[in-house]
C-alpha positions in Angstrom: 16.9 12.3 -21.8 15.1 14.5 -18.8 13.3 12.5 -16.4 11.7 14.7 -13.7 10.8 12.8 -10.2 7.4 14.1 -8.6 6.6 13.4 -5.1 10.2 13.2 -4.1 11.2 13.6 -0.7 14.6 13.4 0.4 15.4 9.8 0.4 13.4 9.6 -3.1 16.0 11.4 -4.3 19.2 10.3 -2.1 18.6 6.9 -4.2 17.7 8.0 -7.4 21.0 10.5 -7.7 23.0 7.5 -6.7 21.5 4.9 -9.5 20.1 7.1 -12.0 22.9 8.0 -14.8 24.9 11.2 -14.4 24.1 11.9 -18.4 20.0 11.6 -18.2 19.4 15.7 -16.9 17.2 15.0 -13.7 15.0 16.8 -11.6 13.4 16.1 -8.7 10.0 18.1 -7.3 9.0 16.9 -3.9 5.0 18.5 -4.4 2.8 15.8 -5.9 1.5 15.7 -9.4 -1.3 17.9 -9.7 -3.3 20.0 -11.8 -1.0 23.5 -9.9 2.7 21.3 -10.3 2.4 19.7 -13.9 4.2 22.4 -15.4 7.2 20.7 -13.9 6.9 18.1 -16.3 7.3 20.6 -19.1 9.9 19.8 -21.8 10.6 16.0 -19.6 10.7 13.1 -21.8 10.0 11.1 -18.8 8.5 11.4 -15.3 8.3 9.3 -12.4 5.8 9.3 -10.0 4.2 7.8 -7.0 1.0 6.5 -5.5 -0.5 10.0 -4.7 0.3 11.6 -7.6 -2.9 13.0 -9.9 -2.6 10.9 -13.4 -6.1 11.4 -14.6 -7.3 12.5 -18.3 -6.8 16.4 -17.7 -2.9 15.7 -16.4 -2.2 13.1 -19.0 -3.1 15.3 -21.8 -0.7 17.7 -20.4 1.6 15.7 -20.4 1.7 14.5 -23.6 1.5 18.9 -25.1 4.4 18.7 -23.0 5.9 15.8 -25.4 6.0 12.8 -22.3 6.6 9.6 -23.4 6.5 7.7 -20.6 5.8 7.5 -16.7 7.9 5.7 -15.0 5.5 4.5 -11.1 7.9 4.1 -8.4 5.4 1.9 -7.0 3.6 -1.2 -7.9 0.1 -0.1 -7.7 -1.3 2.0 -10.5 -4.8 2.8 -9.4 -4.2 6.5 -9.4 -3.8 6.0 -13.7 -5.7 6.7 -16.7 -4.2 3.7 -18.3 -7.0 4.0 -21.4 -6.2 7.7 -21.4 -2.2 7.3 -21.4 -2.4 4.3 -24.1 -4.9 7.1 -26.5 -2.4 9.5 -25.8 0.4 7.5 -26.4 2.2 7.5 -23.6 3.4 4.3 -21.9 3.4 3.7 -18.3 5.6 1.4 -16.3 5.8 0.2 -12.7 8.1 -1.3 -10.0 6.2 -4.6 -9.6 7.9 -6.0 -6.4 10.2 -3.6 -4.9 10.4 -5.2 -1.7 7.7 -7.8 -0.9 9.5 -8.9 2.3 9.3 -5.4 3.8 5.1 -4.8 3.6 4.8 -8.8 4.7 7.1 -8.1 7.6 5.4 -4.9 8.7 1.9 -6.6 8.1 2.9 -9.1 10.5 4.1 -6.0 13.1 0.9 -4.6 13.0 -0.8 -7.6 14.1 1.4 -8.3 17.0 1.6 -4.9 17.8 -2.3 -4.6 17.8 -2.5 -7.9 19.4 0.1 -7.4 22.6 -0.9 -3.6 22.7 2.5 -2.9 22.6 2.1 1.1 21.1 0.2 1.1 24.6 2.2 -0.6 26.7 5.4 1.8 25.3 3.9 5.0 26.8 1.9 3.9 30.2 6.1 2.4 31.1 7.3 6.1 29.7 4.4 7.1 32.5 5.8 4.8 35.3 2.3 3.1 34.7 3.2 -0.7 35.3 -0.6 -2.1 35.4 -1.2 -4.7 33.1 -5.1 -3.8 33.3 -6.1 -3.2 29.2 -3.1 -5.4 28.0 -4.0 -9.0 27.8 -3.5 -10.4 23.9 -3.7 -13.6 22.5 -1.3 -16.6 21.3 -1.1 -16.3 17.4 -1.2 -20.2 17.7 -3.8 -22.4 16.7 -5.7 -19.1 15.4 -7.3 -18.9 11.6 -5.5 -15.8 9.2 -7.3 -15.2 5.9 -5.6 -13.5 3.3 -7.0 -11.4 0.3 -4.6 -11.8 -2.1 -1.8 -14.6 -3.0 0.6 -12.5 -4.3 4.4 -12.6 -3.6 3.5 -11.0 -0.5 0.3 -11.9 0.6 2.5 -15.7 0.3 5.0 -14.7 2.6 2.5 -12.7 5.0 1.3 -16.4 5.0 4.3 -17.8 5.3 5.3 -16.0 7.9 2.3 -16.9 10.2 2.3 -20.5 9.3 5.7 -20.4 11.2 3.7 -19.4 14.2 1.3 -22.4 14.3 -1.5 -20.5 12.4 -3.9 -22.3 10.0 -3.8 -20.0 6.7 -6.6 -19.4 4.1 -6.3 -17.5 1.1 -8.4 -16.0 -1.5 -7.3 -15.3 -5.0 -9.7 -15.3 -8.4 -7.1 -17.2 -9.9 -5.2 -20.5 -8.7 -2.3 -20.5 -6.6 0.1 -22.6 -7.7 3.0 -22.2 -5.1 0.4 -22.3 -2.2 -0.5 -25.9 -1.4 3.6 -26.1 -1.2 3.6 -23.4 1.6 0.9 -25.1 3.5 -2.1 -22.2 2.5 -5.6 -23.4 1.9 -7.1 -21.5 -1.0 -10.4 -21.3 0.0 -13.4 -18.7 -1.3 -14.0 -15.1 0.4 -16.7 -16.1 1.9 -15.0 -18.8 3.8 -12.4 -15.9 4.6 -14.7 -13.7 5.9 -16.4 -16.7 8.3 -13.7 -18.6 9.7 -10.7 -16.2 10.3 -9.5 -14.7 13.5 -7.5 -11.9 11.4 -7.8 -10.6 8.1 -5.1 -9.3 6.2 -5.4 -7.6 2.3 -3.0 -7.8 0.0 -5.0 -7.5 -3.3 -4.3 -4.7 -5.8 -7.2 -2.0 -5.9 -9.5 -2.3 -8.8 -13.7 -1.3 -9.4 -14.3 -4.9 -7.8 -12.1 -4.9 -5.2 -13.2 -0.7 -4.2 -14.7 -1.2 -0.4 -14.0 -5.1 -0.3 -14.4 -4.6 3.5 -17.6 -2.7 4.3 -20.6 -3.2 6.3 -21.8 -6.5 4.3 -18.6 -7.9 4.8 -17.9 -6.8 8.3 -21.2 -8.6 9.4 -20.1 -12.2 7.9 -16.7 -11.4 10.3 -15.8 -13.0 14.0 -16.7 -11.0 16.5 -13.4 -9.3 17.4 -11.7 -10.0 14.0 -8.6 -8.3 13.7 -8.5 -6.3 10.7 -4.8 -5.1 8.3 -4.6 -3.7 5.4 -1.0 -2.8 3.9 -2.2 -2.6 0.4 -4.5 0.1 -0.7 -6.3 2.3 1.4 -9.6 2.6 -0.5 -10.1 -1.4 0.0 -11.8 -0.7 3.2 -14.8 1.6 3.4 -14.1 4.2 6.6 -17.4 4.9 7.9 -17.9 0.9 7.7 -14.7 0.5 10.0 -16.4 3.0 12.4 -19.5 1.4 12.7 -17.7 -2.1 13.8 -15.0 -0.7 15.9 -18.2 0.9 18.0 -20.1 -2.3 17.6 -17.5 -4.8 18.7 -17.0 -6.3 15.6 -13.9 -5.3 14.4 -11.8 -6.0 18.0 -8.5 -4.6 16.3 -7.3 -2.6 12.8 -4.2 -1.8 12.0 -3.9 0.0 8.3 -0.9 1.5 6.9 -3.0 2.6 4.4 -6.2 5.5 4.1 -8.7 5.9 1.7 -8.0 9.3 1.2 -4.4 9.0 2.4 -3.8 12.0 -0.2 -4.3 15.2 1.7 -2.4 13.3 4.5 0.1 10.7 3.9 4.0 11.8 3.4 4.0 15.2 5.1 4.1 17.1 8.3 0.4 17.6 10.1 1.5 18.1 13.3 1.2 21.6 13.7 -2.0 21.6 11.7 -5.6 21.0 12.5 -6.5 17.7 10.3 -9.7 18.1 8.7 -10.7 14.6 7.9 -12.9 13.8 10.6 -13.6 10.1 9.6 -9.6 10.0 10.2 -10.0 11.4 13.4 -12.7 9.2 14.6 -10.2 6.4 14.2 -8.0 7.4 16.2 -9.4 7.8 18.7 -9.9 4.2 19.7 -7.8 2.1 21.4 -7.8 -0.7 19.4 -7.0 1.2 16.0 -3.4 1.3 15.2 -2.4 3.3 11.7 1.5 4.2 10.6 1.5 6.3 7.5 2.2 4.4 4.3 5.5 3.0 5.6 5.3 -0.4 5.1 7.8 -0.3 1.8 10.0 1.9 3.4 13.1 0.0 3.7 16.7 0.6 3.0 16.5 -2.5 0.3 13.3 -1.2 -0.9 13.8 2.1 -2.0 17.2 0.7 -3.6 15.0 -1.7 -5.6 12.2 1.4 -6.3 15.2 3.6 -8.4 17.3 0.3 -10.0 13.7 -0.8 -11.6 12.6 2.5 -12.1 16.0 3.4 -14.2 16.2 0.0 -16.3 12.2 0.5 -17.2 13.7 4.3 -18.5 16.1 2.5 -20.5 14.2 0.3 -22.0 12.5 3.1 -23.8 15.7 5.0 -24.7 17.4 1.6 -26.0 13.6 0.2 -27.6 13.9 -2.7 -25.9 10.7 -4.0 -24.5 9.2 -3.1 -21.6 9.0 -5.9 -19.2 7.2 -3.8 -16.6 4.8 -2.1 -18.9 0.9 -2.0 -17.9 -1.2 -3.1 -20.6 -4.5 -1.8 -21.0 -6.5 -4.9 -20.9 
């Protein structure tokens, strides 16, 4: 069995040599998927990838000259797949479906108070010897309306979490949420999301309905001064929208471990570069925007859980046992 890892940096692959087995020949290419590094996959039976790498028609037919049976996602979210293309080609694709849903809901809930108590702010003005409190005053999380998009395990803990701090907590879904009214979370519509809540957090997967859920229709049903996070998929939130109501007041705070076109950025070293996104630019440069780079699952536990699922989905296939973490085109 070779299984070749693309998009592996170091800690991909300090895990993945501990739990994958000595007698499957691995490699491990730390480039992303692409049209210039599929060659790579050449002679592999498997590969694993992650959510930047390319898996569209033209790389999946490579893939399957090169005789690949399966990709194995290290990730949950499988946006970035031809899953009609893979299933013609007969190759089947498999996914990590909750690695570590405690790590993104505690970092969601980090953003917020970090946006909230300006605390990235209040870190370098002390590094300064700047003591004034002028710029710094936040808010109490209690008594204050959270909507969440998304009852998944870990929009349900984000929710969770913030019911511990006296929050009222709505939540959207299309389908009913069954553990929710247990947890205390009204299920309410998106509209009623978008009305009543003081900060809005997505946790829904990225799909052709969900593409630019938050754009400039939906940004004008919002509070005034809404607090914005997403830790699920960049492309959930339309950029230039963002602009506009961080300029016009509307948005009051965004935090986003996640970028539409995260890509070209996300997992490497810029800082010796000149960035050429300028819509990424523009956001930083306001106060109130706070952005980490797609770290949000990056926990010791996490990337454990990434390699253990990620080797039992790979052997499932050699033992022809079924897939329980298969995506089935629907």
């Amino acid at each position: 069995m070779k299984v070749v890892s693309f998009s592996c940096k170091i800690y991909d692959r300090q895990q993945l040599c501990r739990i994958l087995p000595p007698e499957w020949e691995s490699e491990y290419v730390e480039p992303t998927l692409d049209k210039h590094t599929v060659v790579y996959a050449d002679g592999a039976d498997v590969i694993t990838a992650f959510v930047n790498d390319r898996l569209d028609l033209e790389i999946l037919q490579i893939l399957a000259e090169y005789g690949v049976k399966m990709i194995a996602l290290r990730c949950a979210g499988f946006n970035n797949v031809d899953l009609v293309a893979a299933h013609d080609l007969g190759i089947k694709v498999a996914r990590v479906p909750a690695y570590s849903p405690y790590a993104v809901a505690e970092h969601t809930v980090g953003l917020m108070l970090a946006l909230n108590r300006k605390l990235y702010r209040a870190y370098n003005r002390v590094r300064e010897g700047n003591f004034s409190l002028n710029g710094m005053l936040g808010f109490d999380f209690y008594g204050k309306t959270i909507g969440i998009v998304g009852a998944g395990k870990i929009g349900r803990l984000v929710g969770k979490m913030l019911k511990a701090f006296g929050c009222e907590v709505l939540v959207y879904d299309p389908y009913l949420c069954k553990e929710c009214p247990d947890l205390g979370l009204q299920q309410v519509s998106l509209e009623e999301i978008y009305q009543r809540s003081d900060v809005i957090s997505l946790h829904c997967p990225l799909t052709e309905e969900t593409n630019h859920l938050v754009n400039a229709e939906s940004i004008a049903k919002m509070k005034k001064g809404v607090m914005l996070i997403n830790t699920g998929r960049g492309a959930l939130m339309d950029t230039e929208a963002l602009i506009e109501g961080l300029k016009s007041g509307r948005i009051g705070y965004l935090g986003m471990d996640v970028y539409e076109k995260e890509g070209a950025l996300f997992f490497e070293d810029h800082s010796c570069e000149i960035i050429q996104d300028d819509a990424f630019e523009r956001l930083l440069t306001f106060h109130n925007v706070l952005i980490t780079g797609h770290q949000a699952y990056f926990t010791e536990e996490a990337l454990r859980h990434i390699a253990e699922t990620t080797r039992d989905n790979i052997q499932a296939l050699i033992d022809g046992a079924p897939l329980e973490n298969e995506i089935e085109v629907c």
